[in-house]
MARMIDO-351774 format. One record per residue (C-alpha): residue in three letters; x, y, z. Coordinates in nm, 4 decimals, decimal comma. Layout:
N
<atom r="ala" u="X" v="Y" w="Z"/>
...
END
This chain:
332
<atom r="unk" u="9,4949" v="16,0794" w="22,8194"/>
<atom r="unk" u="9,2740" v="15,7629" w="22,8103"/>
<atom r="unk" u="9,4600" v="15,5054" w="23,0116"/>
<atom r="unk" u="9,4034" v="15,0712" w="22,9232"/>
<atom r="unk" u="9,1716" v="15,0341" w="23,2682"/>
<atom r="unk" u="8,9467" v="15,3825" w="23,1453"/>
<atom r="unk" u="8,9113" v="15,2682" w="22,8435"/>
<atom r="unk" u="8,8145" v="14,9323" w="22,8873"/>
<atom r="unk" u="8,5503" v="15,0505" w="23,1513"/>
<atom r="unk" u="8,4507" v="15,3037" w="22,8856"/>
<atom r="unk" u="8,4055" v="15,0497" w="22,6152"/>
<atom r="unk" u="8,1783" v="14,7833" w="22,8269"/>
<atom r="unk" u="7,9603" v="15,0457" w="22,8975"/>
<atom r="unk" u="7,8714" v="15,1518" w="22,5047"/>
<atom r="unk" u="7,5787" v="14,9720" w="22,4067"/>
<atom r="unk" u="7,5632" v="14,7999" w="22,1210"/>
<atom r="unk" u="7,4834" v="14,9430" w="21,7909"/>
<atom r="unk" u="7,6588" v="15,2509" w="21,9164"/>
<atom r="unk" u="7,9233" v="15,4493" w="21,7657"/>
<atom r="unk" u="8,2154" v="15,5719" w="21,9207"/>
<atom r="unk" u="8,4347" v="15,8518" w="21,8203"/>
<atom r="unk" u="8,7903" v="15,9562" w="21,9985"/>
<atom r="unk" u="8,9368" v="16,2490" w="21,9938"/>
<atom r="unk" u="9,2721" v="16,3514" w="22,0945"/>
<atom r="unk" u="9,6507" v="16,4272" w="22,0014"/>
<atom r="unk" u="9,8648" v="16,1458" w="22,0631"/>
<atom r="unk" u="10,1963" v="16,3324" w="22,0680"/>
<atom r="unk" u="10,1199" v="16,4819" w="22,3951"/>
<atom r="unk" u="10,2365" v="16,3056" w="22,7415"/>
<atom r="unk" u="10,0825" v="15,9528" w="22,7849"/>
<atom r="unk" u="9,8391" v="15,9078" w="23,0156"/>
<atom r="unk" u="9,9576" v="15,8407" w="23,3881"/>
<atom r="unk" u="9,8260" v="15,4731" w="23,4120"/>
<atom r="unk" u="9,9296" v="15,1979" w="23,2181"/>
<atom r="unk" u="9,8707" v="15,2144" w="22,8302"/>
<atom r="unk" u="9,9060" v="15,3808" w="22,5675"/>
<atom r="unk" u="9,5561" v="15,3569" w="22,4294"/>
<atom r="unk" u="9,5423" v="15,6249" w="22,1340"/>
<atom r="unk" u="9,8218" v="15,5532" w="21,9733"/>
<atom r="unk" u="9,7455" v="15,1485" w="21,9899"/>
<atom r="unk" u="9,4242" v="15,2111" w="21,8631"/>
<atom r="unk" u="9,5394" v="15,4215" w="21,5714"/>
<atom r="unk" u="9,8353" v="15,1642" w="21,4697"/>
<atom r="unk" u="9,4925" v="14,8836" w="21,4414"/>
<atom r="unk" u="9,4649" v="14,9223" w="21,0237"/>
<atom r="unk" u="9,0898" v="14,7896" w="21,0902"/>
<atom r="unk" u="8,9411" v="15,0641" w="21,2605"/>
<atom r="unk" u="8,8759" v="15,4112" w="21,0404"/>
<atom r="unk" u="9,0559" v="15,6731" w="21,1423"/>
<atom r="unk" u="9,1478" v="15,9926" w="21,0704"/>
<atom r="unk" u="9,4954" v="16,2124" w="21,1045"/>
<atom r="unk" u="9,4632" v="16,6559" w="21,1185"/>
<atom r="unk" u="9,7688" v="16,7774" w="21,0033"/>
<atom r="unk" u="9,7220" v="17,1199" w="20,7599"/>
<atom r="unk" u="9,7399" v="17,4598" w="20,9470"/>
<atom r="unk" u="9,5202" v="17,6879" w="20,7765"/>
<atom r="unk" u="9,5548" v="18,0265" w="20,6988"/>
<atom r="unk" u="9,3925" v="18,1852" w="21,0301"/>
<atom r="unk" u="9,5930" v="17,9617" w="21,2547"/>
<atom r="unk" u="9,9444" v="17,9988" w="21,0799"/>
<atom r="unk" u="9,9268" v="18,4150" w="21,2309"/>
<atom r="unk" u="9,9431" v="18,2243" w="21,6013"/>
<atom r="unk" u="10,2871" v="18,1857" w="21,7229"/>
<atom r="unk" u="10,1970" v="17,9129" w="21,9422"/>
<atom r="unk" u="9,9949" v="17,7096" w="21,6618"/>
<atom r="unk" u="10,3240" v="17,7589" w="21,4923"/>
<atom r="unk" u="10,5400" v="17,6809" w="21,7504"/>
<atom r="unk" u="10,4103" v="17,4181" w="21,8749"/>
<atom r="unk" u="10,4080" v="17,2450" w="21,5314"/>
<atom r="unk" u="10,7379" v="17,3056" w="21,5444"/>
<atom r="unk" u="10,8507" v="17,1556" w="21,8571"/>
<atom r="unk" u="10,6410" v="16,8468" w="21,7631"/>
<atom r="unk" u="10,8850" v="16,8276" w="21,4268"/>
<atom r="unk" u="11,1694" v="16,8695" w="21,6174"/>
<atom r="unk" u="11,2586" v="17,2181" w="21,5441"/>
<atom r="unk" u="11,3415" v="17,5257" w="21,7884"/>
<atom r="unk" u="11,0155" v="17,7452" w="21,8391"/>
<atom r="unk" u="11,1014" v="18,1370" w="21,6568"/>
<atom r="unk" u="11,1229" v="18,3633" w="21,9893"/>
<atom r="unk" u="11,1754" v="18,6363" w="21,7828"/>
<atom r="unk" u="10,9516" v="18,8954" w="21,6437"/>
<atom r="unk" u="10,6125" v="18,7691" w="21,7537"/>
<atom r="unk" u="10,3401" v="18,9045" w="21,9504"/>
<atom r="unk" u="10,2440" v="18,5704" w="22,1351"/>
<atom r="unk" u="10,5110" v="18,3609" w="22,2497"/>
<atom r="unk" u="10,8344" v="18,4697" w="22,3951"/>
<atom r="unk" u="11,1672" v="18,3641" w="22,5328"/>
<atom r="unk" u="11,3459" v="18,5504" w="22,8433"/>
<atom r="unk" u="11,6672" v="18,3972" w="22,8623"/>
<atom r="unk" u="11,8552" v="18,2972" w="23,1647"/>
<atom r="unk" u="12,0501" v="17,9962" w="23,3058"/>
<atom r="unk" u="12,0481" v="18,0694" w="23,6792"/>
<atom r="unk" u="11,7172" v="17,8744" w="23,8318"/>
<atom r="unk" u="11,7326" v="18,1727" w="24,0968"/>
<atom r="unk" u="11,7250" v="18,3780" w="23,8671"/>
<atom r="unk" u="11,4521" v="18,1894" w="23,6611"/>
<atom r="unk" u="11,2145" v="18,1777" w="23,9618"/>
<atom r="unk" u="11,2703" v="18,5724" w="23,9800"/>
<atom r="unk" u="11,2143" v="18,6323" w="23,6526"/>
<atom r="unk" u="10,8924" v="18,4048" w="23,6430"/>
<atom r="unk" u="10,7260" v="18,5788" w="23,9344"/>
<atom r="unk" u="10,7994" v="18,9301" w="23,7798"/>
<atom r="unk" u="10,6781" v="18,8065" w="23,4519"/>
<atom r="unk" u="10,3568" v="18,6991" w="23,5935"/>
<atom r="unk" u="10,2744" v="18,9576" w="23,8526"/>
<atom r="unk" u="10,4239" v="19,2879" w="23,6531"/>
<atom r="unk" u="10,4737" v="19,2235" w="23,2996"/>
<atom r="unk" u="10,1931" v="19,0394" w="23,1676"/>
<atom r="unk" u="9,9323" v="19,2108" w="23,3929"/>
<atom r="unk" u="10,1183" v="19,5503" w="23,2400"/>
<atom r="unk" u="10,1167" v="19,4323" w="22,8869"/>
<atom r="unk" u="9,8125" v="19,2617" w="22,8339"/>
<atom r="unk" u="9,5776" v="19,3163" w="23,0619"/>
<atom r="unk" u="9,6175" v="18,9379" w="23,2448"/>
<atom r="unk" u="9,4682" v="18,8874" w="23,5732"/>
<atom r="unk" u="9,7739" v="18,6949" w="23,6999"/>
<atom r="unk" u="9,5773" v="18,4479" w="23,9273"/>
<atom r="unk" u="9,3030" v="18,3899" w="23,6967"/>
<atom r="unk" u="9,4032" v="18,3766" w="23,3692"/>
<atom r="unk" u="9,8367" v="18,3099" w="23,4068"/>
<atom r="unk" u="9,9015" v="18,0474" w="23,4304"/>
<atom r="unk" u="10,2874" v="17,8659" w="23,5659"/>
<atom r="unk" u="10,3493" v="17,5215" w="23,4437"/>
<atom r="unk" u="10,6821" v="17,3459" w="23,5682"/>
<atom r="unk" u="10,8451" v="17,0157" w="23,4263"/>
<atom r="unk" u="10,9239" v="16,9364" w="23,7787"/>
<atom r="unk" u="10,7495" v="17,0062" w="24,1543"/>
<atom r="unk" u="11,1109" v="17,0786" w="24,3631"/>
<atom r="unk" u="11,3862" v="17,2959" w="24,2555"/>
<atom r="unk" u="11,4247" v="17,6476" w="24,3001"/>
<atom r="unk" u="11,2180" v="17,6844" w="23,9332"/>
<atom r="unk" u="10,9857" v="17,3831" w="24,0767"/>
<atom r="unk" u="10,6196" v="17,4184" w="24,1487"/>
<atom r="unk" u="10,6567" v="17,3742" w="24,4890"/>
<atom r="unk" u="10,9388" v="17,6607" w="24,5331"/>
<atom r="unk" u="10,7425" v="17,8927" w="24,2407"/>
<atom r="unk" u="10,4362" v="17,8747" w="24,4451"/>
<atom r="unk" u="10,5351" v="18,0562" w="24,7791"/>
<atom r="unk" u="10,7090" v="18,3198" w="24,5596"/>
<atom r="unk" u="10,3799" v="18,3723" w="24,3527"/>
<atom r="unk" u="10,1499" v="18,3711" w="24,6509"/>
<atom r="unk" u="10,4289" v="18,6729" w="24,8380"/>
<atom r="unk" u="10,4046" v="18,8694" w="24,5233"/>
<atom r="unk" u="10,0533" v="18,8577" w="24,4345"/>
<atom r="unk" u="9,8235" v="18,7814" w="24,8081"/>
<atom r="unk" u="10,1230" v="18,8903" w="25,0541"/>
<atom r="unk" u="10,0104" v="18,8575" w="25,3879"/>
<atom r="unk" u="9,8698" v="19,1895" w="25,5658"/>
<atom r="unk" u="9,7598" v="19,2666" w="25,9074"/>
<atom r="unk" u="9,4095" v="19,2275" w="26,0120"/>
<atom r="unk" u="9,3422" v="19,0192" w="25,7059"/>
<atom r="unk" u="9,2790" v="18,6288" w="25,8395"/>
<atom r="unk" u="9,4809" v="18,3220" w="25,7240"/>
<atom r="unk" u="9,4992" v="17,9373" w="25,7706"/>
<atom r="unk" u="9,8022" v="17,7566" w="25,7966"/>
<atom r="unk" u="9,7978" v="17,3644" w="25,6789"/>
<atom r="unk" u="10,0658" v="17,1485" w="25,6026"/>
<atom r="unk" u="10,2913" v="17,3447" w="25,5126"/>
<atom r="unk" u="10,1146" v="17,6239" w="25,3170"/>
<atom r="unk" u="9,9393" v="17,9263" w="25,4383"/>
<atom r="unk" u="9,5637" v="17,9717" w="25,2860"/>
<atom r="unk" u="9,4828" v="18,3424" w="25,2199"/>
<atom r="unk" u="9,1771" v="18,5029" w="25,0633"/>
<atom r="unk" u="9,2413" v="18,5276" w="24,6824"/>
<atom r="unk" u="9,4827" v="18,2505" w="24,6864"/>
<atom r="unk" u="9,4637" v="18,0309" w="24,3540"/>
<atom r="unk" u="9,3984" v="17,7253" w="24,4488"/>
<atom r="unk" u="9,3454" v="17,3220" w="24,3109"/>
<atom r="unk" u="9,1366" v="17,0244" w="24,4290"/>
<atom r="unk" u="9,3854" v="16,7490" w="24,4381"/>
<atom r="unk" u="9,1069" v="16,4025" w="24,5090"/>
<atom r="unk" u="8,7856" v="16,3920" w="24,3539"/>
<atom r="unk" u="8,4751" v="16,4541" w="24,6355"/>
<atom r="unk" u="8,1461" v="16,3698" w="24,5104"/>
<atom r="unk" u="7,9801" v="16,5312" w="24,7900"/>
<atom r="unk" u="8,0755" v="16,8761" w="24,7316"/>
<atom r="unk" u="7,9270" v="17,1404" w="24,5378"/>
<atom r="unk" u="7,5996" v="17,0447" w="24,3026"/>
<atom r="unk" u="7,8079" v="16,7295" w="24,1097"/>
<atom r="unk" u="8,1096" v="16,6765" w="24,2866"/>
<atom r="unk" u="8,4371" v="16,8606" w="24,2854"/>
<atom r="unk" u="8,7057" v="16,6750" w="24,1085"/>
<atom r="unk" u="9,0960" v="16,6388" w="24,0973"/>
<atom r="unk" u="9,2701" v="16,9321" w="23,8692"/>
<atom r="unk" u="8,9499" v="17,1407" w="23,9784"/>
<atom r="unk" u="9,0537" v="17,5708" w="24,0153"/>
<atom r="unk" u="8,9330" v="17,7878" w="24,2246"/>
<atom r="unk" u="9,0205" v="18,1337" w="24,4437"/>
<atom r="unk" u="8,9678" v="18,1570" w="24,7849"/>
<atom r="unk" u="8,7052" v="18,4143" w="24,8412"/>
<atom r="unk" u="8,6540" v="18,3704" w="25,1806"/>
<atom r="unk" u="8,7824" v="18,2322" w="25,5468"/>
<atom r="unk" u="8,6523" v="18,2131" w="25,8496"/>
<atom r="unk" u="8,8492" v="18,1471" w="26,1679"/>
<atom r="unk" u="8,5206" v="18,1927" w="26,3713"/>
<atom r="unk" u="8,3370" v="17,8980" w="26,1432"/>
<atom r="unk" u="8,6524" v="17,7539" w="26,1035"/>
<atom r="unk" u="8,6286" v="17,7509" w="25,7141"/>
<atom r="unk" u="8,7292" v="17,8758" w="25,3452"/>
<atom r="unk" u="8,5347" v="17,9387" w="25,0182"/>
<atom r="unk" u="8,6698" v="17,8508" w="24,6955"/>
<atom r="unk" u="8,4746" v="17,9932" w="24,3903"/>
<atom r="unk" u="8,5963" v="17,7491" w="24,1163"/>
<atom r="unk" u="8,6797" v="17,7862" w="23,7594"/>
<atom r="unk" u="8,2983" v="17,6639" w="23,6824"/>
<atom r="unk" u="8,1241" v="17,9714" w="23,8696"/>
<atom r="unk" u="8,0134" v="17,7201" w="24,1850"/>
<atom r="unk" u="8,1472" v="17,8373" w="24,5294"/>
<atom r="unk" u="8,2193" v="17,5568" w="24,7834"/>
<atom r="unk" u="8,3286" v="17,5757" w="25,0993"/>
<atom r="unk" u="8,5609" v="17,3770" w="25,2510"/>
<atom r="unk" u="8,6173" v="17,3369" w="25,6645"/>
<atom r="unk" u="8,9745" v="17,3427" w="25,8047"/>
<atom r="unk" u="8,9847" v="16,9243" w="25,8559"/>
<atom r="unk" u="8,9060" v="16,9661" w="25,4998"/>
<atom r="unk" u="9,2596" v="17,1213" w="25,3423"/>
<atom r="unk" u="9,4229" v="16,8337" w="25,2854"/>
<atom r="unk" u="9,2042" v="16,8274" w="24,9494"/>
<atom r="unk" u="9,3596" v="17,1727" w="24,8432"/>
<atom r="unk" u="9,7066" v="17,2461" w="24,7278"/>
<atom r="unk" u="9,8243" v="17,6207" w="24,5923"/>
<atom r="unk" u="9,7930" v="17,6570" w="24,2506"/>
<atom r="unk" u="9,9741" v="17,9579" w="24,0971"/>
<atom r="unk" u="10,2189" v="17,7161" w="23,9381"/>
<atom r="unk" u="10,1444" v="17,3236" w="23,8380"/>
<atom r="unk" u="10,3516" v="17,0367" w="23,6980"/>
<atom r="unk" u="10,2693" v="17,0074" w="23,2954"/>
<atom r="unk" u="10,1738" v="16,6379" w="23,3776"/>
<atom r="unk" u="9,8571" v="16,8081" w="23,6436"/>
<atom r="unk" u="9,7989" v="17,0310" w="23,3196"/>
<atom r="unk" u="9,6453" v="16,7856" w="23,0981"/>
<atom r="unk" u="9,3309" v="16,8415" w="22,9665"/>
<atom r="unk" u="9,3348" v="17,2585" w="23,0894"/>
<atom r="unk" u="9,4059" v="17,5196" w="22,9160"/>
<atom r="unk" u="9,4803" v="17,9023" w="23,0191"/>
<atom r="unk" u="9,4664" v="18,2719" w="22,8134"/>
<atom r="unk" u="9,8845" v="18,2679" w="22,9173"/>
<atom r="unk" u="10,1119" v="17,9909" w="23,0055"/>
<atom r="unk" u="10,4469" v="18,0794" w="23,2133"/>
<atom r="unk" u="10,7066" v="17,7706" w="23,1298"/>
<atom r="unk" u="11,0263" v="17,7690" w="23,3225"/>
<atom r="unk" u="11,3113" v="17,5617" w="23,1747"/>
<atom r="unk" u="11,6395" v="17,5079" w="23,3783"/>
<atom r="unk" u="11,8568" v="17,2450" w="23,3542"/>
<atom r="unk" u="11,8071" v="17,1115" w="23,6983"/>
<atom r="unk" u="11,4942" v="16,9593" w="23,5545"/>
<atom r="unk" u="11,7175" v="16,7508" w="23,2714"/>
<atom r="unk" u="11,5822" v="16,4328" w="23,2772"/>
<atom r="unk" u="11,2113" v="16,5647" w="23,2386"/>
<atom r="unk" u="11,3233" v="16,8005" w="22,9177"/>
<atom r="unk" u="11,1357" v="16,5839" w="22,6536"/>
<atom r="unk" u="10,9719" v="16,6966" w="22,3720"/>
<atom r="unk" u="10,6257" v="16,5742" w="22,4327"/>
<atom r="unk" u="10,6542" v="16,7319" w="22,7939"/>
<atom r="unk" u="10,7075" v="17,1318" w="22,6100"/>
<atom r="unk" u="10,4783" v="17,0353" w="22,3397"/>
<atom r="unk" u="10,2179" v="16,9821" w="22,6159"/>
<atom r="unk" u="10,2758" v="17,2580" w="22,7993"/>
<atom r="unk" u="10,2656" v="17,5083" w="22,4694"/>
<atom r="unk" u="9,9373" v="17,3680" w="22,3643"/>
<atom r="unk" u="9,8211" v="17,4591" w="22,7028"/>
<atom r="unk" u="9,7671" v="17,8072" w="22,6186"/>
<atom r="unk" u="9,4952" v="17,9554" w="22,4212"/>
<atom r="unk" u="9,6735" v="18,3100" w="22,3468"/>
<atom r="unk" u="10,0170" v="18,3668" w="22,4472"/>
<atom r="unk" u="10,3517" v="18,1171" w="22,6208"/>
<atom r="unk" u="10,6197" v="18,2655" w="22,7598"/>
<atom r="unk" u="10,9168" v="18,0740" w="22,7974"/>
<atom r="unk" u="11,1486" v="18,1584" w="23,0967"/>
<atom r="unk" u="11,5156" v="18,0045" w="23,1299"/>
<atom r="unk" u="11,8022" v="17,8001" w="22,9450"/>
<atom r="unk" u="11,8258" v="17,8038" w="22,5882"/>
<atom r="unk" u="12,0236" v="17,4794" w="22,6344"/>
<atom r="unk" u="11,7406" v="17,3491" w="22,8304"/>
<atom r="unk" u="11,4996" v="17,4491" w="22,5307"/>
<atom r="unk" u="11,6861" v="17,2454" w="22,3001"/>
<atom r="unk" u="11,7451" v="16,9795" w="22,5120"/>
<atom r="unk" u="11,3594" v="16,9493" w="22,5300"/>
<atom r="unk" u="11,3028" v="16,9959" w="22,1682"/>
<atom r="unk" u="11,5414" v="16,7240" w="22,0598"/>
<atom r="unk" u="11,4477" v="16,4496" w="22,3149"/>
<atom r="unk" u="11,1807" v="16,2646" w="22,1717"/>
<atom r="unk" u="11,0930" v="16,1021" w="22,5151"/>
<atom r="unk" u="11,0825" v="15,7847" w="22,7571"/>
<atom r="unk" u="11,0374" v="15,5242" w="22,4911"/>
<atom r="unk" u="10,6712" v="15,3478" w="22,4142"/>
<atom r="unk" u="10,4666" v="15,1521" w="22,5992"/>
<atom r="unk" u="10,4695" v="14,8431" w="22,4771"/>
<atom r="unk" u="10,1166" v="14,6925" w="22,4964"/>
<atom r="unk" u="9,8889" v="14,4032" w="22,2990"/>
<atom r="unk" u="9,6305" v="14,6382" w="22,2334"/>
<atom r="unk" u="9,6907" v="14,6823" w="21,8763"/>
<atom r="unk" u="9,7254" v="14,2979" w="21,7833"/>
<atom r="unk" u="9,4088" v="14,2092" w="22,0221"/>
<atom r="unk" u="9,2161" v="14,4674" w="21,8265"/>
<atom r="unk" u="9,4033" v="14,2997" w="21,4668"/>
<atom r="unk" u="9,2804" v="13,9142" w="21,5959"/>
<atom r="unk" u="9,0058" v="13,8617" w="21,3589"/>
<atom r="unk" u="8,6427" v="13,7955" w="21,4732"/>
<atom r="unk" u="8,5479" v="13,4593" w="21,5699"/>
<atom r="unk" u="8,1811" v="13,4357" w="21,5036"/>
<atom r="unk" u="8,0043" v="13,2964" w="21,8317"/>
<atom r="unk" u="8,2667" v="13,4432" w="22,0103"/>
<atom r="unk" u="8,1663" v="13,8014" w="22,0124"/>
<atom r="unk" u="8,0419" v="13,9250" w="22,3373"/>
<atom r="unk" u="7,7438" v="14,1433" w="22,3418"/>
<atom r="unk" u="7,9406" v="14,4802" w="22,4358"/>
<atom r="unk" u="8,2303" v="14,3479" w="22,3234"/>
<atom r="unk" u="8,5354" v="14,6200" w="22,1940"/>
<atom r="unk" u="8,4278" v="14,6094" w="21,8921"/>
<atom r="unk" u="8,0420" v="14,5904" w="21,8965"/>
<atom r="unk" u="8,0159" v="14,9462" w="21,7439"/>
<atom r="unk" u="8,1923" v="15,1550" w="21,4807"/>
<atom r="unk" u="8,4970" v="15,2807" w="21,6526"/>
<atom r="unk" u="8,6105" v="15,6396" w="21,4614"/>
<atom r="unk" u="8,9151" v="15,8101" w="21,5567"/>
<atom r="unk" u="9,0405" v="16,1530" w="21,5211"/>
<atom r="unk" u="9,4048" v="16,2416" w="21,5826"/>
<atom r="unk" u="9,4248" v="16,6324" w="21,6349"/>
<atom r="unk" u="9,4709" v="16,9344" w="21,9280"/>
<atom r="unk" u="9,1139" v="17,0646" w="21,9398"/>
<atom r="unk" u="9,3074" v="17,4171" w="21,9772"/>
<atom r="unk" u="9,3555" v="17,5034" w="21,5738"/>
<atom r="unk" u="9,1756" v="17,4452" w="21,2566"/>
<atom r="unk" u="9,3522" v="17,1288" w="21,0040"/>
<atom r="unk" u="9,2956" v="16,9620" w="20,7004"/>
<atom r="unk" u="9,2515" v="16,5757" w="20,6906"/>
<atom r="unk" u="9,4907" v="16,2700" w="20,5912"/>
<atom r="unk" u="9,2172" v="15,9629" w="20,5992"/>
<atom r="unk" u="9,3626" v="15,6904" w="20,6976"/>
<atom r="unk" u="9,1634" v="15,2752" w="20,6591"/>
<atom r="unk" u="8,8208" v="15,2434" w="20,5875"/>
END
C-alpha cells in the first residue's frame, strides 16, 4: 500500500494535464509507513471515485473469492465441502508447524500437482514461534532441499544456502541483474560455488543473478513469509498457519490479506479459536491523518502550484484486482 511520503513523491512528479487513476483494496493491511493514503483519498467527496463490490457469477464458484468476502464482512470462511480452500484443525503450534510442512511437501504436491517451492506458498502472521516464519523455514528447507553428501552448501548468519533453496531479496540493489533486483524479489538457488565463492538465484521474473558470499546478507529463506512481506504477491496456493501464540496479530485485515494472496487454493492450518479471533477483530484502529480535509480545502486561485495534488483528474478505484465486480459510483 501507497504510504503519505510515496504518494506525495508520486504526485509531484505527474505533469500537469495528466490523469491519474488508483487502484487498490483498502481493507487490506495499511501500508508500513505513515498514512493511510487510499482510504483518505476515498473519504475526499471531491474527487470521483469508484467502489467494486458485486461478485459475479464465475467468481461466486471460487471458495476463496467467497471466503474472503466473507472474512471482510465479518463472517467465518465455509471449510467445508469445497475444492479450494480448506481448514486442518489443530491447537498445538508443534503440531501446526508439522502439519504445515506435511501439507506443503506431501499433500498438496500429491493432490494437485504443486511444486511446493515454486508455486506454495507459507504465509505467517508472525516471524518467531514454533508456527513463525523463522521456525517454519528450517522445517521446510529439511523436508524439501535436506542436506546430502557431496552436494555443496553455504552457511550465513544463521541459515544454510543450498541449491534449490527458495529464496527472497530483502534491500533493493540497483546494480544487479538487467534493472535492479528489489526487496520481496523470489528466486531458487540454482547454483553455488565454493571454488568462485558464489550462488545463483533464478528469480520469479526468469533473470538469473548471481550473488558472491559477502553478498548474503541481501538474501533471507523464503519457503514461509510474514503476510505483511506478502503484499502486493500472489501464489497458485497459500499455506496460513493460525495459533494462538500469534494473538495480538489475529486481525481481520491481516487473514483477509493473506486469503487474497492466492490465486487458486488457501489452506488454513491451526486453531479454530484463532480463526475467529482473526475474523472478528477488525484491527489496530485508523490512522488518523489531514489528508482528507487538505484535499476538502477549496482552491485558492493564484495559489495553485503548477504540479500541485490536484493539477489533474484524480480517479479512484476501490477493488482486489483478483475477481470480476459490479460498480457503486460514488461523487462526480
Amino acid at each position: 500500500m501507497l504510504d503519505v511520503l510515496l504518494a506525495n513523491k508520486l504526485v509531484k512528479a505527474v505533469p500537469p494535464g495528466a490523469h491519474l487513476l488508483f487502484v487498490g483494496d483498502v481493507d487490506q493491511l495499511p501500508s508500513v509507513g505513515a498514512g493511510e493514503v487510499l482510504r483518505d483519498l476515498l473519504a475526499a467527496e471531491r474527487l470521483p471515485r469508484v467502489q467494486l463490490t458485486r461478485v459475479f457469477r464465475q467468481a461466486q464458484r471460487s471458495g476463496v473469492v467467497t471466503n474472503a468476502h466473507r472474512i471482510n464482512a465479518g463472517y467465518l470462511p465455509v471449510t467445508q465441502g469445497l475444492a479450494d480452500f480448506f481448514l486442518f484443525a489443530e491447537d498445538d503450534p508443534e503440531q501446526v508447524a508439522d502439519l504445515v510442512v506435511d501439507v506443503v511437501a506431501n499433500r498438496l504436491p500429491r493432490r494437485f500437482g504443486l511444486d511446493p517451492v515454486r508455486e506454495v506458498q507459507v504465509l505467517c502472521p508472525m516471524h518467531r514461534g514454533p508456527a513463525g516464519a523463522g521456525a517454519l523455514n528450517e522445517r521446510l528447507q529439511a523436508a524439501l532441499t535436506p542436506a546430502r553428501e557431496g552436494l555443496p552448501e553455504r552457511r550465513f548468519g544463521g541459515r544454510v544456502y543450498r541449491v534449490g533453496d527458495k529464496v527472497m531479496q530483502i534491500r533493493n540493489n540497483y546494480d544487479k541483474g538487467q534493472a535492479g533486483v528489489f526487496n520481496g524479489s523470489v528466486g531458487v538457488l540454482t547454483a553455488l560455488s565454493l571454488e568462485d565463492q558464489e550462488l545463483r538465484v533464478l528469480l520469479d521474473e526468469d533473470e538469473e543473478v548471481g550473488y558472491g558470499f559477502d553478498e548474503l546478507d541481501e538474501l533471507t529463506h523464503a519457503y514461509a513469509v510474514s503476510i505483511h512481506r506478502s503484499q502486493g504477491s500472489e501464489y497458485p496456493c497459500v499455506v496460513v498457519p493460525l495459533v494462538l501464540g500469534a494473538w495480538l496479530m489475529l486481525q481481520r485485515n491481516l487473514l483477509y490479506t493473506a486469503v487474497t494472496r492466492a490465486k487458486r487454493i488457501v489452506v488454513l492450518v491451526g486453531s479454530p479459536r484463532a480463526l475467529a479471533k482473526a475474523v472478528r477483530t477488525q484491527g489496530a484502529g485508523r490512522r488518523y491523518t489531514a489528508l482528507t480535509e487538505r484535499l476538502l480545502q477549496p482552491l485558492t486561485p493564484g495559489k495553485v502550484t503548477k504540479r500541485g495534488p490536484l493539477s489533474g483528474a484524480a480517479v479512484l478505484k476501490l477493488g482486489t484486482g483478483w475477481c470480476s465486480h459490479g460498480p457503486r459510483r460514488y461523487g462526480g
